[in-house]
Every structure is written in C-alpha cells, then in structure tokens.
C-alpha positions as CSV (number, residue, x, y, z in Angstrom):
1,X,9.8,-3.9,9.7
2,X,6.7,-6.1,9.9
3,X,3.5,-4.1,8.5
4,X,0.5,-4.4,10.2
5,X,-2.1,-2.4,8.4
6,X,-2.1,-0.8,5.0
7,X,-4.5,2.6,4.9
8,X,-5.4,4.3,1.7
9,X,-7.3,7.1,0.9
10,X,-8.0,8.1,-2.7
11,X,-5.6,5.8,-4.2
12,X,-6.2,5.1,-7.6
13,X,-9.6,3.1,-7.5
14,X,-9.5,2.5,-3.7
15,X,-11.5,5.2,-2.5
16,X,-10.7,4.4,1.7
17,X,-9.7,1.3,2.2
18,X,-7.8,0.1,5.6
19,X,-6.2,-3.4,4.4
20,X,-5.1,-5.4,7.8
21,X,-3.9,-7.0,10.0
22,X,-0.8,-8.6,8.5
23,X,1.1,-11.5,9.8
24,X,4.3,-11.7,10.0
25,X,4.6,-14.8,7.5
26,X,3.1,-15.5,4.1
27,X,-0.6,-12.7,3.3
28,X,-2.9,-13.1,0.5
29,X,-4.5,-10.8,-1.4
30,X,-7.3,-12.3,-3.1
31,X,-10.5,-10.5,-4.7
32,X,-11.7,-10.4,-8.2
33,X,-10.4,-8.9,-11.4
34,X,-9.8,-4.6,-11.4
35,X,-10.8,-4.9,-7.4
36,X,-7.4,-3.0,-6.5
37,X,-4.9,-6.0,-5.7
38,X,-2.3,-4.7,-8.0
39,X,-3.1,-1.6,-6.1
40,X,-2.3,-2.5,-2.8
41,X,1.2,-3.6,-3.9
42,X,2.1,-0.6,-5.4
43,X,1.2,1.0,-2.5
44,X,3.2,-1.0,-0.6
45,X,6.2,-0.5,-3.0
46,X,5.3,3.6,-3.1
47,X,5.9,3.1,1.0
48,X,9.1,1.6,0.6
49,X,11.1,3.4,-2.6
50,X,8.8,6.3,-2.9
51,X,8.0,5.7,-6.3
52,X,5.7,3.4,-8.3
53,X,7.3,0.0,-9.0
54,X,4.9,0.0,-12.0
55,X,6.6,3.5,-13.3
56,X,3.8,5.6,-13.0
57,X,3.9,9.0,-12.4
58,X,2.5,10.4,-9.0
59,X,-0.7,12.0,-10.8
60,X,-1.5,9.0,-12.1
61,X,-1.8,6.9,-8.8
62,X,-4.5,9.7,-8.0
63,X,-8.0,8.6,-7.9
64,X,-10.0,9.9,-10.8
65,X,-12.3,13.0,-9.4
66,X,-9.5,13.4,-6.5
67,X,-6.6,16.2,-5.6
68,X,-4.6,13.8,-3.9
69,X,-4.0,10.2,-2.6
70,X,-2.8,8.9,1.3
71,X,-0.9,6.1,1.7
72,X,-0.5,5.4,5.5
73,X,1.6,2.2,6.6
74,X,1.7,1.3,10.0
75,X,4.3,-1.2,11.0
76,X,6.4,-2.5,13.8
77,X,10.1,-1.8,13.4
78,X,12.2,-4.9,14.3
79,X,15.6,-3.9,16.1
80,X,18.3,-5.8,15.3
81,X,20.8,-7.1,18.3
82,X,24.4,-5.7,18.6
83,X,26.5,-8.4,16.6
C-alpha cells in the first residue's frame, strides 16, 4: 500500500492537520522541535498495528481538552500479480 495523505484530527498536539501527498520513494518530515514529527509516525504506526509503537495507551494519544482523536489514512492498495 502506498499512502498518499495522512489526516489527523485531535491527535495528541496536532489539532487538524492533513499531512500529504506522499511519494512512493523516500518522504521527509522536517519541522522544529515538539512540532508533532514523532507524531505523525505514530500515527502512521497506530494505522498499521492499531496500537502505539511508542506504548502509549489510547487516552494518551488524545489531545489535551479533546474526547477523542481521528486518524484517517488514505492510500492506494498495490495488487500483487498471480505468481
């Protein structure tokens, strides 16, 4: 699956933040220090293994003041040819 475009909304201290588009070879994420980067990757992560790869627990990747936090991915899902 290539992703294209990262959406969050209330996730820890990115309030709504589209993040995109992504190629399908080597993405940055630059910005300076406690902007979100390490954000965006665990939201990433959360996508894939539905859980933090930092071990947080779900209340935690809640923005502070919020109920609850989005994490939309939108990708393009690669089919693989019959071997």
């Amino acid at each position: 699956m290539y992703i294209e475009k990262i959406i969050l909304k209330n996730f820890r201290n990115l309030k709504n933040q589209s993040i995109g588009p992504f190629t399908e070879n080597i993405n940055l994420v630059v910005g300076p220090n406690g902007s979100g980067k390490t954000n965006v990757l665990e939201a990433l992560g959360l996508s894939a293994i539905a859980r933090s790869c930092r071990g947080a627990q779900s209340r935690e990747m809640v923005g502070f003041g919020s109920e609850s936090a989005i994490v939309e991915v939108e990708g393009i899902s690669e089919k693989k040819k019959p071997l």
